[in-house]
VMD Tcl script that draws the C-alpha trace (Angstrom):
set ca {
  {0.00 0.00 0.00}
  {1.70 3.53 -1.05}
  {2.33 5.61 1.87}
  {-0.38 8.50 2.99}
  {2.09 10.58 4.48}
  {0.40 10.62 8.09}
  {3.71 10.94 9.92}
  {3.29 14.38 8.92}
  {0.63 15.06 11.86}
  {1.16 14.73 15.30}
  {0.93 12.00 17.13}
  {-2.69 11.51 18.14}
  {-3.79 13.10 14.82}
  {-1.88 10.34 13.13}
  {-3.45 7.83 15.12}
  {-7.17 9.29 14.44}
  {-5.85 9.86 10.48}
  {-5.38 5.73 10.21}
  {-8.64 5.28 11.61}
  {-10.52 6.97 9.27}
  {-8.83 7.79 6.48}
  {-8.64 4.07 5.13}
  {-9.45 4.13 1.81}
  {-8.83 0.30 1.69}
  {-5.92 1.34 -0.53}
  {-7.77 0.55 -3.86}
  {-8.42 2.77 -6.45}
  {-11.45 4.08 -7.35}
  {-14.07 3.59 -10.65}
  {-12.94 5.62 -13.98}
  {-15.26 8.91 -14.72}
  {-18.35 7.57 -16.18}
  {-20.62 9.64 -14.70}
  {-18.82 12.34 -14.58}
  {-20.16 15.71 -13.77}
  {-19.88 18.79 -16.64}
  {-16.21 20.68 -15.74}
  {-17.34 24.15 -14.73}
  {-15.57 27.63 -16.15}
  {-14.19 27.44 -12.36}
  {-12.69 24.54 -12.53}
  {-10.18 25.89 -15.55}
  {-10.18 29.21 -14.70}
  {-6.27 30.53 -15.29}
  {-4.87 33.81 -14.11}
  {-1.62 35.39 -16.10}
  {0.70 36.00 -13.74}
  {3.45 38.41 -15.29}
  {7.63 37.62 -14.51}
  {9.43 39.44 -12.45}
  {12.38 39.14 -10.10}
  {11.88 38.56 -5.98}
  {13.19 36.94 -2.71}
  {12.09 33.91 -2.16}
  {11.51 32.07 1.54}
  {15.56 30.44 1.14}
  {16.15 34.28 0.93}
  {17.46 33.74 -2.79}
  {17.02 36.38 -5.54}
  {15.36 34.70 -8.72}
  {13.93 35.73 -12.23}
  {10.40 34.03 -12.60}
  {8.89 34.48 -16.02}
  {5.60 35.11 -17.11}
  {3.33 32.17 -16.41}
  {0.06 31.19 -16.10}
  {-1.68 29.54 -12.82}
  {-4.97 27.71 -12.03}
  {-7.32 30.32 -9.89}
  {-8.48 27.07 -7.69}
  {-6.84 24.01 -6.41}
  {-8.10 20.59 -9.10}
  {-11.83 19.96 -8.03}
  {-12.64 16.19 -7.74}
  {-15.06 17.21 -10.33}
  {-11.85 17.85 -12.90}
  {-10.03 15.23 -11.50}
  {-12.84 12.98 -12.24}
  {-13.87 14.16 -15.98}
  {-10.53 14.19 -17.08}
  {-9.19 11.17 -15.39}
  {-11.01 8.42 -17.65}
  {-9.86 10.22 -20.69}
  {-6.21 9.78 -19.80}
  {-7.13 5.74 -18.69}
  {-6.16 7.04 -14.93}
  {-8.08 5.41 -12.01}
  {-9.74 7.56 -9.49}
  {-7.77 8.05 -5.96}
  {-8.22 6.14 -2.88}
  {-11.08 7.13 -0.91}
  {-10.21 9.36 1.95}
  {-12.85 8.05 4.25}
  {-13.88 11.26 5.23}
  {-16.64 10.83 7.97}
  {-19.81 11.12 6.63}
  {-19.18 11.10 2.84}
  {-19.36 7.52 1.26}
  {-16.95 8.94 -1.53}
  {-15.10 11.88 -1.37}
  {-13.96 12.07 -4.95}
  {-17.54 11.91 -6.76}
  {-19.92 13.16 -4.18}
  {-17.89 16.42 -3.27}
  {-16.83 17.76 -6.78}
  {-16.07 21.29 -5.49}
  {-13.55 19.97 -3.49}
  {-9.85 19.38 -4.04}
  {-8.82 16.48 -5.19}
  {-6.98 14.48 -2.61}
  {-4.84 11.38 -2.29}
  {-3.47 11.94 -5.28}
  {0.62 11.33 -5.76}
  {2.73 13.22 -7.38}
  {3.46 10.89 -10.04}
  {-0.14 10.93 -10.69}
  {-0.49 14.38 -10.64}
  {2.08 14.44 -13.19}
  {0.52 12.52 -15.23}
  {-2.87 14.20 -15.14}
  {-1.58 17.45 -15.88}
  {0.83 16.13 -19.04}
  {-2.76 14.96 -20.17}
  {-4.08 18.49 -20.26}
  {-0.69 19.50 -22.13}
  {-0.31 21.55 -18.48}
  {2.43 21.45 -15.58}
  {2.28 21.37 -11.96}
  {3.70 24.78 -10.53}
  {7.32 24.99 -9.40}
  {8.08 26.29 -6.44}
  {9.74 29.95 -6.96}
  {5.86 30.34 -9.36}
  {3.73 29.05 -6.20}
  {6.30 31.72 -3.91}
  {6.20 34.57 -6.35}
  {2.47 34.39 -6.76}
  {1.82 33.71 -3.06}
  {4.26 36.86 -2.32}
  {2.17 39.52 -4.55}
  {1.62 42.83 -2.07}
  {3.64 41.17 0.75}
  {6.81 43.13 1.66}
  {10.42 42.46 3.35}
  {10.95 38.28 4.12}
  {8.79 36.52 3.35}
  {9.36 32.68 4.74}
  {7.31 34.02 7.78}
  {4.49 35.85 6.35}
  {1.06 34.23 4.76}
  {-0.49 35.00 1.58}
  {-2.08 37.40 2.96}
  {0.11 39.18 5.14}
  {1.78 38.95 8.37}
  {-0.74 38.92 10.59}
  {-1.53 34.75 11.65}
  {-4.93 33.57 10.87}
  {-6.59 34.43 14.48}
  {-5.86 38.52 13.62}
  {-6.02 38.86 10.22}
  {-9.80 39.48 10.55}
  {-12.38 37.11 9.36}
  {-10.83 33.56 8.39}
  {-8.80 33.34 5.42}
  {-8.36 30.09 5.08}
  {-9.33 26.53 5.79}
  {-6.68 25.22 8.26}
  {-6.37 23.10 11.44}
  {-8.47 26.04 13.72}
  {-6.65 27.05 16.19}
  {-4.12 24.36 16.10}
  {-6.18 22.05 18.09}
  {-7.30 18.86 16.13}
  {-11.20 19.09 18.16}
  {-11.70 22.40 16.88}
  {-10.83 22.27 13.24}
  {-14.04 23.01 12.33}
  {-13.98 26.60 13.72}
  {-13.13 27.71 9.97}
  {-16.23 26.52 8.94}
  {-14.98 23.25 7.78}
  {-13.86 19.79 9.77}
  {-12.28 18.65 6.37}
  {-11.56 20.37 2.88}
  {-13.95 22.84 1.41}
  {-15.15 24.11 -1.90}
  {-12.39 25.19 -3.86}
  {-12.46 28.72 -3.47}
  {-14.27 29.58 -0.50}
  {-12.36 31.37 1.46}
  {-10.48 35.06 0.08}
  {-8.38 35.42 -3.10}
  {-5.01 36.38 -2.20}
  {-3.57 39.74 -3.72}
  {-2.59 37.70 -6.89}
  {-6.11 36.76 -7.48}
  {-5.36 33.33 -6.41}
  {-7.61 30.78 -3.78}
  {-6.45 28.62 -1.61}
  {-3.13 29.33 -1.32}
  {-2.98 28.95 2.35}
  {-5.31 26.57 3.64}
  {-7.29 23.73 2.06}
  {-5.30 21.15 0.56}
  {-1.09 21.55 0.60}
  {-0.01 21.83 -3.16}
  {2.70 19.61 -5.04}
  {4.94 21.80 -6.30}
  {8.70 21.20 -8.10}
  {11.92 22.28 -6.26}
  {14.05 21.45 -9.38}
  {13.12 17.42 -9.63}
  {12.12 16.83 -6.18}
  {8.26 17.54 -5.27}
  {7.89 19.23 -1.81}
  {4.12 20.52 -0.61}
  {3.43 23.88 0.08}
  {0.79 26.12 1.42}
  {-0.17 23.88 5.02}
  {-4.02 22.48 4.78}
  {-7.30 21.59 6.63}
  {-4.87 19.10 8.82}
  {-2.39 21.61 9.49}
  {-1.51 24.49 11.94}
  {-1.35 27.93 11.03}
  {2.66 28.01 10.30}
  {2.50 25.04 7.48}
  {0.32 28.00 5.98}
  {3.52 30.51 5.72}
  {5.55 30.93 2.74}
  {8.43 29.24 4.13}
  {6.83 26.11 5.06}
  {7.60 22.95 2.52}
  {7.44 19.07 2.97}
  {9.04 16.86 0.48}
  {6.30 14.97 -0.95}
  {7.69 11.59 -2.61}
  {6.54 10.72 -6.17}
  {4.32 7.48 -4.89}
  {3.44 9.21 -1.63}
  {-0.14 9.69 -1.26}
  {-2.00 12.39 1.43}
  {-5.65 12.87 2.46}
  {-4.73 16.66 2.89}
  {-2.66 17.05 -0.23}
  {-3.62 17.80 -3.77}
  {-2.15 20.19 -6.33}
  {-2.81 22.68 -8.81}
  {-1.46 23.47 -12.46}
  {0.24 25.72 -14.79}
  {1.18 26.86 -17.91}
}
mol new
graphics top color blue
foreach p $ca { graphics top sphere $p radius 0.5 }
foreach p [lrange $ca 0 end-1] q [lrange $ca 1 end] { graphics top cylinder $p $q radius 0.2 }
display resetview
């Protein structure tokens, strides 16, 4: 069974996270019934080049590129899957939901792996991000360092007024559901950062490329408020699976 990345979370959350998060470690059917893709669900912002610090406190050159507004929907995921002769993901055995990946298709796609994701996007004749894009883009507006700061400032999630993301509440695994959600949420329900972008702090932690090694970014609905700071990463390996990871793509 490919890994699911749980000893990522503390200890008792990793306990909980085997209990329900089973997925029985088989995939799931192919897209035949298949909801319509939505203009959301391939919505792309231009993001132009420039030149910034990133988190390592490098100076780079990022060209003009392209970005998905919203983290890949299960809905996406699912319509495009079959095409490519990909399987669906393992469920995530989400309390509650009998399958995650065709009964929530506003949500992010989860317990995918990075080969997979790969994959999927080389299907669309797209990319997953690297990491100086997801950086720069996360960085528009933000000023001085920013490995400490969020997408949408300094301020952590508790003052930043309102909630800006979906994350693990208040760092406490009981009260996770103080954003609003126990679990992931709609793609895009929660602000657009200053680039126009959703999600980039909360929700589901995005594969991204450092060179040829795929690290997550961004922190999620299992993680604390500093996995949501620019300078956060994980190294995500390419059969590694996660019930709080999932990805976005470029161009």
């Amino acid at each position: 069974m490919k890994k699911r990345c749980f000893a990522f979370l503390p200890p008792l959350i990793a306990a909980f996270a085997f209990a329900v998060a089973c997925g029985g470690g088989v995939p799931g059917e192919s897209n035949a019934s298949a909801s319509a893709v939505t203009p959301d669900d391939t919505l792309f912002q231009l993001i132009h080049g420039g030149t910034f610090v990133n988190s390592s406190g490098e100076t780079v050159r990022v060209e003009t590129f392209s970005i998905m507004v919203h983290e890949v929907s299960n809905r996406l995921f699912t319509h495009f899957a079959g095409a490519s002769g990909m399987e669906l993901p393992p469920d995530p055995c989400f309390p509650g939901v009998a399958n995650n990946t065709t009964e929530q298709p506003d949500h992010p796609v989860v317990n995918v792996s990075p080969s997979e994701a790969a994959e999927f996007a080389s299907s669309m004749n797209l990319r997953l991000p690297t990491r100086n894009e997801w950086e720069y883009v996360a960085s528009q507006g933000l000023s001085g360092a920013i490995a400490n700061q969020y997408p949408w400032g300094s301020l952590p999630p508790t003052e930043a007024g309102g909630m800006p993301g979906n994350y693990l509440a208040l760092d406490d695994w009981l009260q996770r559901d103080a954003d609003g959600y126990a679990y992931t949420s709609p793609c895009g329900s929660f602000p657009l950062s200053r680039a126009g972008i959703a999600d980039l702090g909360g929700n589901v932690a995005e594969m991204v490329y450092d060179d040829s090694v795929c690290v997550l970014k961004g922190g999620s609905w299992a993680q604390g408020e500093d996995a949501m700071t620019l300078g956060w990463s994980r190294e995500f390996a390419s059969g590694d699976r996660c019930w709080y990871a999932g990805f976005r793509l470029a161009r």
